[in-house]
SERO-4910 file (N, C-alpha, C, O; in steps of 0.05 Angstrom, whole numbers):
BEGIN
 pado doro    nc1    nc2    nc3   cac1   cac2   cac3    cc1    cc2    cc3    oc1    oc2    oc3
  Unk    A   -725    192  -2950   -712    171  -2934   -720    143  -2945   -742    137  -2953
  Unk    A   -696    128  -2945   -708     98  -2957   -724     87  -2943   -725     96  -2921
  Unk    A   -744     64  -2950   -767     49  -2945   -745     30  -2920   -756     14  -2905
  Unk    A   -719     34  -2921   -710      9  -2903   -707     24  -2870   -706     11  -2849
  Unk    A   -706     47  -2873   -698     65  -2850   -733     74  -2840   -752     76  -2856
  Unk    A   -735     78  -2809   -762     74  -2808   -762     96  -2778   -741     91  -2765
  Unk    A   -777    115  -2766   -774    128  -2738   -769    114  -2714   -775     90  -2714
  Unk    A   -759    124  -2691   -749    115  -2674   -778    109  -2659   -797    124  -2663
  Unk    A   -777     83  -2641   -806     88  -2625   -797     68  -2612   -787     48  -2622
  Unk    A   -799     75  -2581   -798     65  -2558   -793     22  -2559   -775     11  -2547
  Unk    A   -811     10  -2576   -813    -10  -2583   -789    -29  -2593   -787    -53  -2590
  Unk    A   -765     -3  -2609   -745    -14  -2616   -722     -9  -2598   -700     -6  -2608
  Unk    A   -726     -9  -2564   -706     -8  -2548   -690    -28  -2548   -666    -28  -2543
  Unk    A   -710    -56  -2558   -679    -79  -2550   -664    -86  -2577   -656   -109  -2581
  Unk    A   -660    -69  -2593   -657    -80  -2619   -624    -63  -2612   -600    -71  -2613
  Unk    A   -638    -33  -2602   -611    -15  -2604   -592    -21  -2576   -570    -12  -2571
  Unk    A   -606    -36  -2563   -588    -46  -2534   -585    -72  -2536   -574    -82  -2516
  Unk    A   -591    -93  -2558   -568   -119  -2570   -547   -101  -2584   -523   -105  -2582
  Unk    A   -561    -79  -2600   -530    -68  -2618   -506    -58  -2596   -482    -64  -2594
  Unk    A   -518    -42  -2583   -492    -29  -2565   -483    -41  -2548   -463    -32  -2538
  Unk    A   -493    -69  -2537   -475    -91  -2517   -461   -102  -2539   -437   -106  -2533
  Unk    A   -465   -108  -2562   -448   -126  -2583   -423   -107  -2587   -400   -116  -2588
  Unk    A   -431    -75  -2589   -407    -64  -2596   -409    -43  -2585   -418    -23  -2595
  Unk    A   -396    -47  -2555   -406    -21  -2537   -393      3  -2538   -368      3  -2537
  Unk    A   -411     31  -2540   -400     50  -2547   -383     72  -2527   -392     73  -2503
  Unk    A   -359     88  -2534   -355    110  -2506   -370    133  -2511   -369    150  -2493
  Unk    A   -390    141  -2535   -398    170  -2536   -424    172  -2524   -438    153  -2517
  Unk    A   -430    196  -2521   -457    192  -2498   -477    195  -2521   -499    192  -2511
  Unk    A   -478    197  -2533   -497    195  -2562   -514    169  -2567   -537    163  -2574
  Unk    A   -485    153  -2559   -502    122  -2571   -509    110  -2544   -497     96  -2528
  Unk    A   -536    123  -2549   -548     97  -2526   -588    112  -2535   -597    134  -2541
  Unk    A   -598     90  -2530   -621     87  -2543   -640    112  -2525   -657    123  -2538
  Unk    A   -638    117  -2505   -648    131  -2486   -634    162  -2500   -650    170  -2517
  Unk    A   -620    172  -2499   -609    194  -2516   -621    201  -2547   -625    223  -2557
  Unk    A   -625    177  -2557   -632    182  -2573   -667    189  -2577   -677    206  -2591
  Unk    A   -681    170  -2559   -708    169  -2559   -719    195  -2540   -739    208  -2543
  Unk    A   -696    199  -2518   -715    227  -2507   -707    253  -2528   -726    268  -2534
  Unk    A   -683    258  -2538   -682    277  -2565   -693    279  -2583   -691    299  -2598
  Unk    A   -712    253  -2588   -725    248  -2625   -738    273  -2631   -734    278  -2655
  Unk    A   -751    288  -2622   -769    306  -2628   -756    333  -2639   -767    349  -2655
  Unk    A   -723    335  -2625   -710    354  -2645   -694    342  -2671   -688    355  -2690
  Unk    A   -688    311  -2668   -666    314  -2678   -679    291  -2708   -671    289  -2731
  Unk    A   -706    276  -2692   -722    266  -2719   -702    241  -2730   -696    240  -2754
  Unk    A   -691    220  -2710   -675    195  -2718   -692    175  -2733   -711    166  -2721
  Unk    A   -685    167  -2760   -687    147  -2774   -669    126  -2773   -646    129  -2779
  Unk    A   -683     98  -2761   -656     73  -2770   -661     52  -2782   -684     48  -2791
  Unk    A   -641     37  -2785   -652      5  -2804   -621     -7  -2790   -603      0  -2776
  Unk    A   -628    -25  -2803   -605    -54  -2796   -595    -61  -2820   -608    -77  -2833
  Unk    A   -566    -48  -2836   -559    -65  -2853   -531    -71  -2851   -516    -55  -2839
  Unk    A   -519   -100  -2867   -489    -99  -2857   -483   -111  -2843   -462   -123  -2843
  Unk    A   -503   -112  -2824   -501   -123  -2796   -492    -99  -2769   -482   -103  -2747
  Unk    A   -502    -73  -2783   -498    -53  -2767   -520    -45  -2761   -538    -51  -2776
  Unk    A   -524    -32  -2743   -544      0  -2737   -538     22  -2747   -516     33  -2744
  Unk    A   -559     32  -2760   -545     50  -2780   -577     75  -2772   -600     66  -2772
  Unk    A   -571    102  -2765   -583    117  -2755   -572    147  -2774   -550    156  -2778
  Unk    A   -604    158  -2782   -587    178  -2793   -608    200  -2775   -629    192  -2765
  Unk    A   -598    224  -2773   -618    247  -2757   -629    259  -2780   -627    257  -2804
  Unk    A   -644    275  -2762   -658    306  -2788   -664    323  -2772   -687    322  -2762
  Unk    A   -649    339  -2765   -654    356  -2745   -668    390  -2763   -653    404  -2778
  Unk    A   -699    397  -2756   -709    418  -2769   -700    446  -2768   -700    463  -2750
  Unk    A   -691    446  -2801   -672    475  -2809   -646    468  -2803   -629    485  -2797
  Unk    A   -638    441  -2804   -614    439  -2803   -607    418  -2826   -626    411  -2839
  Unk    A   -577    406  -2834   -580    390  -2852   -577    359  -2840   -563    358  -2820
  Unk    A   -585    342  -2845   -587    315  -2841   -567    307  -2839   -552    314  -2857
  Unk    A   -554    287  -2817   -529    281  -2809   -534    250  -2800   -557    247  -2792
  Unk    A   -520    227  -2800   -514    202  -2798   -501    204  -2768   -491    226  -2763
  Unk    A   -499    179  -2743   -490    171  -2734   -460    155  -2736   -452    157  -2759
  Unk    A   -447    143  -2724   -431    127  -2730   -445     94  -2735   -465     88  -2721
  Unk    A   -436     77  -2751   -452     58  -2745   -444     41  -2722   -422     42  -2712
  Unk    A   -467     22  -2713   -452     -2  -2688   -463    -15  -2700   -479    -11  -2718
  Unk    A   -447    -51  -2684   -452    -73  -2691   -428    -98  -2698   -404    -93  -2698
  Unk    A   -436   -118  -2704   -414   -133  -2705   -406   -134  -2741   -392   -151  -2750
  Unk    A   -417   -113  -2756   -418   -120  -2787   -394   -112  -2793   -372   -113  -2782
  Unk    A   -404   -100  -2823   -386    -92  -2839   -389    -57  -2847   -403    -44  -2863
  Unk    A   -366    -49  -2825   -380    -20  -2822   -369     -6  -2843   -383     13  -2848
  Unk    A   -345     -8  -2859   -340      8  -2888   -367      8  -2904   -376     29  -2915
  Unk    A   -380    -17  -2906   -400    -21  -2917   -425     -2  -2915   -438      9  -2933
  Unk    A   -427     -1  -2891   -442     18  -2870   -440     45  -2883   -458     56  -2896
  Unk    A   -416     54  -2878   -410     79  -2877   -417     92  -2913   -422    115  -2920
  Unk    A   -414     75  -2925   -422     79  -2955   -451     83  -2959   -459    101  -2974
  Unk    A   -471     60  -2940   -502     70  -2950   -507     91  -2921   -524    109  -2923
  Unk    A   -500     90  -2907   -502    120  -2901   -502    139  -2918   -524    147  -2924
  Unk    A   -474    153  -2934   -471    174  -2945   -492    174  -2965   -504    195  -2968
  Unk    A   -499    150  -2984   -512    156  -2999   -547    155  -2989   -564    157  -3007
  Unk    A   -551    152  -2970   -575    151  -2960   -577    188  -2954   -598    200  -2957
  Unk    A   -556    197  -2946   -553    237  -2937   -549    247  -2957   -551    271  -2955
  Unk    A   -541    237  -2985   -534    242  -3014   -563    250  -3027   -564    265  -3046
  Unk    A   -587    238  -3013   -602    236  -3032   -623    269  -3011   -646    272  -3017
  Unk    A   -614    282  -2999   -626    292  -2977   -610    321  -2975   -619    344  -2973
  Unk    A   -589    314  -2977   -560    346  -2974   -538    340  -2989   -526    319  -2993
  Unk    A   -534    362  -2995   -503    362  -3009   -475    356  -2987   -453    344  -2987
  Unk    A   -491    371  -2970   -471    362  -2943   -473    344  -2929   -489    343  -2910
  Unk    A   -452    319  -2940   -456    297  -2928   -440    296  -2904   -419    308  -2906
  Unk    A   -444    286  -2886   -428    283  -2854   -445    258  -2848   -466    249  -2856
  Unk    A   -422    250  -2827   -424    229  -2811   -418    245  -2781   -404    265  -2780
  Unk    A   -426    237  -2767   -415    269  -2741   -416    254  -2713   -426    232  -2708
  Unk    A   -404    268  -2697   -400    251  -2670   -386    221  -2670   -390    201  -2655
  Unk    A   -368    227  -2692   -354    194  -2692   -325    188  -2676   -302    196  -2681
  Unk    A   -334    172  -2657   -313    163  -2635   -284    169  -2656   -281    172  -2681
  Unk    A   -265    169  -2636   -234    175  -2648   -227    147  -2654   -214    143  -2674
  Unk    A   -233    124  -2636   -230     96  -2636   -240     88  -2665   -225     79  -2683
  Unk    A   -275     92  -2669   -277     80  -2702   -270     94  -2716   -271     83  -2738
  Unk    A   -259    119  -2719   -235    131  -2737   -208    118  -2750   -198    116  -2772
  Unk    A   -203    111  -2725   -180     91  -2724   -176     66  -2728   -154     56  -2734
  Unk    A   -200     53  -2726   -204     29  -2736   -222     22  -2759   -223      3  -2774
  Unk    A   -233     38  -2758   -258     29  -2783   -258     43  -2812   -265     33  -2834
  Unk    A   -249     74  -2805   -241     88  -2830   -225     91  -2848   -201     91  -2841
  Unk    A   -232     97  -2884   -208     87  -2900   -201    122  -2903   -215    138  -2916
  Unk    A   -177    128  -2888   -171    152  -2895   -165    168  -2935   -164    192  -2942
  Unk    A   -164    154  -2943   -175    161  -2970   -195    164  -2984   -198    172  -3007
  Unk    A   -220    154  -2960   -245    168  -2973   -259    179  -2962   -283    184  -2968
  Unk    A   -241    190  -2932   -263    206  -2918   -240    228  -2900   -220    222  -2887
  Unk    A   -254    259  -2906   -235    269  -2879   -239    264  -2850   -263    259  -2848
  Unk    A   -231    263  -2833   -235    258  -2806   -231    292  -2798   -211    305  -2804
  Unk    A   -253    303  -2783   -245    338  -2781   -253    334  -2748   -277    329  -2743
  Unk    A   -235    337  -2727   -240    345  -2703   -269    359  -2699   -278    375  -2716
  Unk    A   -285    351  -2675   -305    360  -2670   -305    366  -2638   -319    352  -2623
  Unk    A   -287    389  -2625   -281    393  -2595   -310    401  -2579   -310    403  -2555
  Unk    A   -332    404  -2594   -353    406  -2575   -370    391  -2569   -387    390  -2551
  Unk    A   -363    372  -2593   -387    353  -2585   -362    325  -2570   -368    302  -2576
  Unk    A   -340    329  -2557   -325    309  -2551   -335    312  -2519   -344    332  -2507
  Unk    A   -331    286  -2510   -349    286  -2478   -325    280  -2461   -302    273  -2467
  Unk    A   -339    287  -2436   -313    292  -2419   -326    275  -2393   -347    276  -2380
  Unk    A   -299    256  -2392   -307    232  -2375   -284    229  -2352   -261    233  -2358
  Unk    A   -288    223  -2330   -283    229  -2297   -286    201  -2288   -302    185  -2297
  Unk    A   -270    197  -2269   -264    175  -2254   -284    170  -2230   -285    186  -2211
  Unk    A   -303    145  -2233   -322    162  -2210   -318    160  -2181   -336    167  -2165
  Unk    A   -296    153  -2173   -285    162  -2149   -271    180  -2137   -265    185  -2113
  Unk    A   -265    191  -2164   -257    233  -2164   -277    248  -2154   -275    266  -2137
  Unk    A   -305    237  -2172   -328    250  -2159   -341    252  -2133   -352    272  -2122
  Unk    A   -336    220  -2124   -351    207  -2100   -329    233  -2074   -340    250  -2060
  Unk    A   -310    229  -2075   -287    221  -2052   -277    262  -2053   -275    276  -2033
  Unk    A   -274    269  -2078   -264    294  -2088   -235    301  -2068   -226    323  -2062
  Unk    A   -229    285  -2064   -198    276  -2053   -170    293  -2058   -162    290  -2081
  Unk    A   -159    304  -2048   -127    309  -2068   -134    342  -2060   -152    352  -2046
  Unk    A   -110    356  -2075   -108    390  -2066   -124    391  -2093   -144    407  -2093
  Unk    A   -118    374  -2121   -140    400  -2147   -173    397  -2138   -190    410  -2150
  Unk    A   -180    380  -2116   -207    389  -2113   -221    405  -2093   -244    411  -2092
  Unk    A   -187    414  -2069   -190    426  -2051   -220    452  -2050   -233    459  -2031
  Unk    A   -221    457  -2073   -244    482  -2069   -267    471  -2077   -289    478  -2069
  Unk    A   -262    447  -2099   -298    445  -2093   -314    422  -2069   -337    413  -2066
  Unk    A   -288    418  -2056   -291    394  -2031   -309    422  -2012   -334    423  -2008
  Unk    A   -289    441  -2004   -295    463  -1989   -322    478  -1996   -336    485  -1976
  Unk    A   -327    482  -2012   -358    485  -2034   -381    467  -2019   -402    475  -2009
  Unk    A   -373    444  -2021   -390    419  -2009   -397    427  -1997   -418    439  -1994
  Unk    A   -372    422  -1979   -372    425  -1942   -396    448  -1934   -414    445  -1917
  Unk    A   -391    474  -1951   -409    498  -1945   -435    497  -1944   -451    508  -1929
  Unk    A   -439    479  -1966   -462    470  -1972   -482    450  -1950   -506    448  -1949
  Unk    A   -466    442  -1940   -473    414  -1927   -484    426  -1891   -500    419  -1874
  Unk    A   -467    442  -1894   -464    452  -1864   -487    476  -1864   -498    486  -1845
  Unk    A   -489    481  -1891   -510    495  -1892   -545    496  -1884   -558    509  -1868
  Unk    A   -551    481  -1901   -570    456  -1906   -570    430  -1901   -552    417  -1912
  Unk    A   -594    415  -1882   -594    396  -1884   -611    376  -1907   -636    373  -1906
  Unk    A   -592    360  -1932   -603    350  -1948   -616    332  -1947   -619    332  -1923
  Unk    A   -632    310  -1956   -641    282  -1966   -644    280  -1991   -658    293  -2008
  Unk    A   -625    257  -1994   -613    240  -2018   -640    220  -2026   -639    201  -2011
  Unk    A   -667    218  -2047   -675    200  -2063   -668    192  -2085   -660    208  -2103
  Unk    A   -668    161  -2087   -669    150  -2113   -699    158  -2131   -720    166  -2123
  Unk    A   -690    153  -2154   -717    160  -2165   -744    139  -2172   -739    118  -2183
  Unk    A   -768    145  -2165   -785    130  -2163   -808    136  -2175   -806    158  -2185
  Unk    A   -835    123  -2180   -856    131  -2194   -866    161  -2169   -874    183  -2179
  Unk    A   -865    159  -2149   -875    183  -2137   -854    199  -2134   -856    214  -2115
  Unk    A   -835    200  -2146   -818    225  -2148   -820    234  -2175   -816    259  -2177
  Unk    A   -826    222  -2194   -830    233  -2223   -842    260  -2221   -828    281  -2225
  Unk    A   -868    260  -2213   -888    281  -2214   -869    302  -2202   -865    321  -2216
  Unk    A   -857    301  -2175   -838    325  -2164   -825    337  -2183   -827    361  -2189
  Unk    A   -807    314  -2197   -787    322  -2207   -795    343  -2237   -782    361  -2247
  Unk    A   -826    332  -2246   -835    344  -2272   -844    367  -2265   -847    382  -2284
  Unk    A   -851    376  -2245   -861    400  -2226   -830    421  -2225   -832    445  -2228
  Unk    A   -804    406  -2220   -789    419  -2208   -781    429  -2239   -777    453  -2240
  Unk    A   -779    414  -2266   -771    422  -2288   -785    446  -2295   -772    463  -2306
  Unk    A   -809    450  -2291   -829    462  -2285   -818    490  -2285   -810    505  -2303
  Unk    A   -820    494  -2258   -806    525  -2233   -772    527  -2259   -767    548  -2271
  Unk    A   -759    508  -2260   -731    512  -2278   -740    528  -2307   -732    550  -2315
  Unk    A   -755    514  -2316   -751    528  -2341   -766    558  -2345   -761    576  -2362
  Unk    A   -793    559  -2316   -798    591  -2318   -773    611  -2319   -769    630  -2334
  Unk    A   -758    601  -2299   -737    616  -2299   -715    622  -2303   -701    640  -2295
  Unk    A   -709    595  -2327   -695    611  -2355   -707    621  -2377   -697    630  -2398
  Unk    A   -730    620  -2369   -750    624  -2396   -754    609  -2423   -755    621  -2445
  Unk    A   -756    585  -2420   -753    567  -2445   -770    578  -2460   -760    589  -2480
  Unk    A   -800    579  -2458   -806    592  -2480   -802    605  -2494   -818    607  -2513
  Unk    A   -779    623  -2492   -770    646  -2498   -745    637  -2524   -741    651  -2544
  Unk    A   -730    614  -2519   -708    606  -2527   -716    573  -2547   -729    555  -2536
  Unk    A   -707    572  -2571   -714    538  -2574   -707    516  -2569   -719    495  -2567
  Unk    A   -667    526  -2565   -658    498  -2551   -670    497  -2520   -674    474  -2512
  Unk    A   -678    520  -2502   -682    508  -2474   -705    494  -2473   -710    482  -2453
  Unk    A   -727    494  -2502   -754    484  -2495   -745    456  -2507   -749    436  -2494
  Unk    A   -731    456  -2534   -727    431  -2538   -717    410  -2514   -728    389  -2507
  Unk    A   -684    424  -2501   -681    405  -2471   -702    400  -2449   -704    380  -2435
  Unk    A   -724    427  -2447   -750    416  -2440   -767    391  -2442   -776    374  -2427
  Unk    A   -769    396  -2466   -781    364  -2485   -765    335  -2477   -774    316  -2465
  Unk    A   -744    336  -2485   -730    317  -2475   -718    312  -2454   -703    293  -2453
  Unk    A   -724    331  -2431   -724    314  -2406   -754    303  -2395   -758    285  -2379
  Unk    A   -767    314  -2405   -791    298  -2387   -802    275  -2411   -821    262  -2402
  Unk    A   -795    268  -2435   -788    247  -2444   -780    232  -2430   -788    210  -2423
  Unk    A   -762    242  -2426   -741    212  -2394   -747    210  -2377   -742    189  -2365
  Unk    A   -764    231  -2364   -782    227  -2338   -807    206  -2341   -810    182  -2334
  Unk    A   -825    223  -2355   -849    202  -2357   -844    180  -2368   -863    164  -2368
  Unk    A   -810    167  -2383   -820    144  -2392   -788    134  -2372   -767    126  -2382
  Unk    A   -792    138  -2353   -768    127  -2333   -756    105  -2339   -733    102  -2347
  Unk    A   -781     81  -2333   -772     58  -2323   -778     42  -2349   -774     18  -2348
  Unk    A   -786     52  -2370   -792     28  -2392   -758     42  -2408   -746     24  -2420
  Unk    A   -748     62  -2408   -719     62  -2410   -696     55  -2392   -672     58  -2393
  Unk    A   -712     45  -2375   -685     38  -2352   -670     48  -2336   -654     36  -2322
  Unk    A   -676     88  -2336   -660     98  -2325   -654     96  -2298   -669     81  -2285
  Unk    A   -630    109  -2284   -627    109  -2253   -621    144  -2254   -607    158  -2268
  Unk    A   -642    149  -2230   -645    175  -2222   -643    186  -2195   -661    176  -2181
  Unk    A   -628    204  -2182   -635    218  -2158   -638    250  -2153   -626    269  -2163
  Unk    A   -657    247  -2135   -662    274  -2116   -649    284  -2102   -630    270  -2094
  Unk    A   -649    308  -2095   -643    330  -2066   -655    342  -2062   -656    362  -2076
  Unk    A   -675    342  -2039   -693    352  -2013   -677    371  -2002   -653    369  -1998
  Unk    A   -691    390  -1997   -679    407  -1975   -704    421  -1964   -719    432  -1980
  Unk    A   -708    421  -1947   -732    421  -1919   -765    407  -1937   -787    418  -1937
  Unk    A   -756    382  -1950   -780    373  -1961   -784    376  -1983   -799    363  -1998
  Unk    A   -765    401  -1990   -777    410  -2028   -752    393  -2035   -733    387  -2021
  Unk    A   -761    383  -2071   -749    376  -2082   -731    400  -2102   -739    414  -2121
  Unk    A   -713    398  -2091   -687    425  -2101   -668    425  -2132   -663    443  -2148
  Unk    A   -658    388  -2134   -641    383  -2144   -649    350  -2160   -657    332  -2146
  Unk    A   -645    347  -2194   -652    318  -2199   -628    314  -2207   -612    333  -2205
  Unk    A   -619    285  -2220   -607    282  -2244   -608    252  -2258   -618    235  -2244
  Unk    A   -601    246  -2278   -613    227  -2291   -584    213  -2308   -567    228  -2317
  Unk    A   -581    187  -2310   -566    176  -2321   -575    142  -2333   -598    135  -2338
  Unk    A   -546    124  -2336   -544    101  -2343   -528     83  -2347   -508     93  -2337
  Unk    A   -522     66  -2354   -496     46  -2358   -497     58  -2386   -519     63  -2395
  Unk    A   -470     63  -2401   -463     70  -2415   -439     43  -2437   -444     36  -2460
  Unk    A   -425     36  -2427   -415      3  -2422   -404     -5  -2395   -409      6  -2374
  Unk    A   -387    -30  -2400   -380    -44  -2384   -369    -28  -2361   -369    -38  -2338
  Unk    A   -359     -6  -2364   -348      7  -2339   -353     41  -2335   -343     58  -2320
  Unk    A   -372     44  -2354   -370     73  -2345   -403     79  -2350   -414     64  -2366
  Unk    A   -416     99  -2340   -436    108  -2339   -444    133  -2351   -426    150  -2351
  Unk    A   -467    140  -2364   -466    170  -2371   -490    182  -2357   -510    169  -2352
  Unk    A   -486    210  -2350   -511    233  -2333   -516    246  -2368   -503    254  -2387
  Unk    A   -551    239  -2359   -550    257  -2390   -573    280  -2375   -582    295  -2392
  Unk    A   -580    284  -2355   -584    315  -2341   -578    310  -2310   -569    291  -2298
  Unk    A   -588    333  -2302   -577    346  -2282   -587    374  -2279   -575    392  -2291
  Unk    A   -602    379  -2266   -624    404  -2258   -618    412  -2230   -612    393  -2215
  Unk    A   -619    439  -2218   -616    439  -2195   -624    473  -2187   -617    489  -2204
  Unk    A   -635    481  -2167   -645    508  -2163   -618    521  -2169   -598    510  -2158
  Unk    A   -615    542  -2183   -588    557  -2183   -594    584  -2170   -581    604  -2176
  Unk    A   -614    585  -2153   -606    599  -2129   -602    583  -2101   -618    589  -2083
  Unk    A   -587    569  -2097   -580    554  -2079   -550    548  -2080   -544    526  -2089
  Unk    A   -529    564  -2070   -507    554  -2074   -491    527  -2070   -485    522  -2046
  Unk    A   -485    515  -2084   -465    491  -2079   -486    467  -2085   -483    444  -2079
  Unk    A   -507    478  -2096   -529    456  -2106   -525    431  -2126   -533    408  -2127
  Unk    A   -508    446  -2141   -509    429  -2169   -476    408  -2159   -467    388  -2168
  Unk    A   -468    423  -2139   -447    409  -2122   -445    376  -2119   -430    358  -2127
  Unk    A   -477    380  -2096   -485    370  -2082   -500    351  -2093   -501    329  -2083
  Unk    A   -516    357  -2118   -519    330  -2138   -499    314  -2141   -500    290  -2137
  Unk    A   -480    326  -2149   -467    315  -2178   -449    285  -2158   -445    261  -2163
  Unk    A   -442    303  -2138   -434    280  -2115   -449    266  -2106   -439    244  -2111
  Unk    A   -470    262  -2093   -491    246  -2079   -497    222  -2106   -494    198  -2104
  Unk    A   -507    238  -2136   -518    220  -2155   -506    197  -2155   -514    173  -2153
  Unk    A   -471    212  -2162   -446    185  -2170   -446    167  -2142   -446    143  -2144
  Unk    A   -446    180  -2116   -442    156  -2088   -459    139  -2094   -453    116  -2099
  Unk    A   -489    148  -2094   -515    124  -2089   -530    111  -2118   -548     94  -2118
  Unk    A   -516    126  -2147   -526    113  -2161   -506     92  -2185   -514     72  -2197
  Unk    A   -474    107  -2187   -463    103  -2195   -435     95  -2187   -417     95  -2204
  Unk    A   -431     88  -2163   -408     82  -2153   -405     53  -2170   -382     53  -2178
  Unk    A   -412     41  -2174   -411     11  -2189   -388     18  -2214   -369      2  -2214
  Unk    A   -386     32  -2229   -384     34  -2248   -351     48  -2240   -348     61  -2219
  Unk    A   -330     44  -2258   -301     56  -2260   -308     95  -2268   -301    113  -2253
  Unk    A   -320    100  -2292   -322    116  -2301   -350    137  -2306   -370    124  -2311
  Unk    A   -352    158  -2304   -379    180  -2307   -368    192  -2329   -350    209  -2328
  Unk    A   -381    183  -2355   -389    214  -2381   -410    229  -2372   -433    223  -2365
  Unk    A   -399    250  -2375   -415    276  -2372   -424    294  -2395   -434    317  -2391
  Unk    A   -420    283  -2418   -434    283  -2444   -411    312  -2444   -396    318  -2424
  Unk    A   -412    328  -2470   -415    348  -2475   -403    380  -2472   -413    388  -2450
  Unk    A   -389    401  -2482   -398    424  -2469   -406    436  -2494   -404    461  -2492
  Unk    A   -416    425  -2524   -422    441  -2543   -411    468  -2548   -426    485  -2558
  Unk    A   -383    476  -2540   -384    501  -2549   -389    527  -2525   -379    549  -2530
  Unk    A   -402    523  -2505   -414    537  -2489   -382    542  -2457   -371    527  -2441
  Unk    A   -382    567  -2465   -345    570  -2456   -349    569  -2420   -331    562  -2405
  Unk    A   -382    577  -2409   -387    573  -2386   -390    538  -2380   -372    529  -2366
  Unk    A   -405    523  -2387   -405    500  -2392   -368    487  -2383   -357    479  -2363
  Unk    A   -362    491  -2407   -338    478  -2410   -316    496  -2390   -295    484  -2393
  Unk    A   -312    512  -2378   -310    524  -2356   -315    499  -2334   -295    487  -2325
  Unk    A   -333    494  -2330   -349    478  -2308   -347    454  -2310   -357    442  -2291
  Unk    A   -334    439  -2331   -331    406  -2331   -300    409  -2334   -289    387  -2329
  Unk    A   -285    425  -2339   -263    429  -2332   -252    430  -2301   -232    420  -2290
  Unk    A   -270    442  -2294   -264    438  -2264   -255    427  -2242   -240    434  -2224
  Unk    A   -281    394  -2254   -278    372  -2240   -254    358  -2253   -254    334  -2247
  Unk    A   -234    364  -2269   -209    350  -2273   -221    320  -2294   -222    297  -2287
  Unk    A   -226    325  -2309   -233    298  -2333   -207    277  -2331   -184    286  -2328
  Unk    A   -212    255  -2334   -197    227  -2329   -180    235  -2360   -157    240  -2365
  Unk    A   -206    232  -2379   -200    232  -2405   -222    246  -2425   -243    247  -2412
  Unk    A   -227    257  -2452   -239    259  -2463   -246    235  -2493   -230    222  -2506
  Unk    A   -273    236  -2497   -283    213  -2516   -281    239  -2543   -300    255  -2544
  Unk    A   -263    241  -2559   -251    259  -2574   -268    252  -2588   -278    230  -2583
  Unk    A   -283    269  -2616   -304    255  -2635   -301    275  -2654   -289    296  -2651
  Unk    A   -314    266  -2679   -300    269  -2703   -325    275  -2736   -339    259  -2748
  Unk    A   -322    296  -2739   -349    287  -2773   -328    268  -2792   -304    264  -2788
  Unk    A   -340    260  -2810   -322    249  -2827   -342    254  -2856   -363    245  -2864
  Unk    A   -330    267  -2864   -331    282  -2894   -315    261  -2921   -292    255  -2925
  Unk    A   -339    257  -2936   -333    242  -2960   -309    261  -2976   -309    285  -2971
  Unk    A   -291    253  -2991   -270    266  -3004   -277    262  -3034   -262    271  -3051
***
């Protein structure tokens, strides 16, 4: 890696949150908190040149992959010491997770393929679909609620320094019983959620709870994403409790996110249950994203 590109560390939060208000992004990727609670799988290197942010990963046993760049520069420019910065590292050069928008605007289709990327494209909801779940297509998971609700009596917290510890307790009981140890992505999402926990408030996040007779049942965790839309980058919830993850997903967007027009919900990688389940809630639109392969 060049001497100009250097590891991610907590320190350089306002560098990557001047870049992304200057040129604010729709993928749930680009935002400094995503990146800093993931570092440990995915090993982000950046520098400033161009007048961009320029981020490349190294994710272990995998091949090294570039971000898109941000900023007010000169991103052809960009996109050139990228490749040759992954040139010097893999044969397989990519650029990956690149908005359909800087496809469209920033790329010279003669020197790069643009190849659809449907799993890593995020799926973004109106957040008053969420709040309200209104209309006949949400008739069943309104009814879901309701079951839920009438079920149990909940309490809704925001997240606070004395909820952390709950909440790292409750990650806790979750991952016995998927068995992370057992699996590497569930330990790696291990890792990087209590990255976001213990370092809450020096990343800015907004977080809430669900109580149910006192225990903490249900978290989830998000952020301003830009000017109008927000992203949840988890969401934990006992899944023996029916209509739980319900009952987040609604309460979070009323008391943490109603401000905002829009909720990304990052993701379904591929995972046909997943994507099953964000299908559900009826997506506004999808943030379509893209590798872009040197020709």
């Amino acid at each position: 890696m060049s001497r100009a590109f250097k590891p991610l560390e907590m320190a350089d939060r306002d560098v990557f949150t001047r870049c992304f208000r200057e040129d604010q992004p729709n993928g749930s990727e680009m935002t400094f908190t995503n990146l800093f609670m993931w570092r440990h799988r995915y090993r982000p290197f950046w520098c400033e040149r161009e007048g961009c942010l320029l981020v490349v990963c190294r994710p272990e046993g995998l091949p090294p992959f570039a971000l898109q760049p941000a900023g007010r520069g000169d991103k052809r420019a960009a996109l050139q010491i990228l490749c040759e910065e992954l040139s010097e590292r893999t044969s397989d050069i990519r650029i990956r997770r690149v908005e359909e928008r800087f496809v469209t605007e920033h790329v010279d289709p003669t020197r790069f393929e643009a190849v659809y990327d449907p799993d890593n494209s995020d799926y973004v909801y109106r957040t008053a679909d969420l709040i309200r779940l209104s209309g006949r297509k949400y008739h069943r998971k309104r009814n879901h609620l309701n079951r839920f609700c009438r079920q149990f009596e909940l309490r809704y917290r925001p997240l606070d320094l004395e909820l952390v510890e709950c909440f790292l307790d409750m990650q806790d009981s979750w991952c016995r019983m998927r068995e992370c140890a057992e699996n590497p992505d569930l330990l790696s999402e291990d890792h990087a959620v209590r990255e976001a926990l213990t370092q809450f408030e020096q990343l800015g996040l907004l977080g809430g709870a669900i109580q149910i007779e006192g225990k903490l049942e249900a978290f989830s965790l998000g952020e301003p994403l830009n000017q109008n839309t927000a992203v949840v980058h988890v969401e934990k919830a006992n899944p023996d409790i029916p209509g739980l993850y319900a009952a987040i997903n609604q309460q979070f967007c009323e008391n943490a996110l109603s401000g905002t027009a829009y909720v990304n919900r990052e993701q379904d990688l591929g995972d046909p249950g997943l994507r099953k389940a964000k299908e559900s809630y009826y997506p506004h639109h999808m943030v379509k994203k893209y590798s872009l392969v040197p020709l």
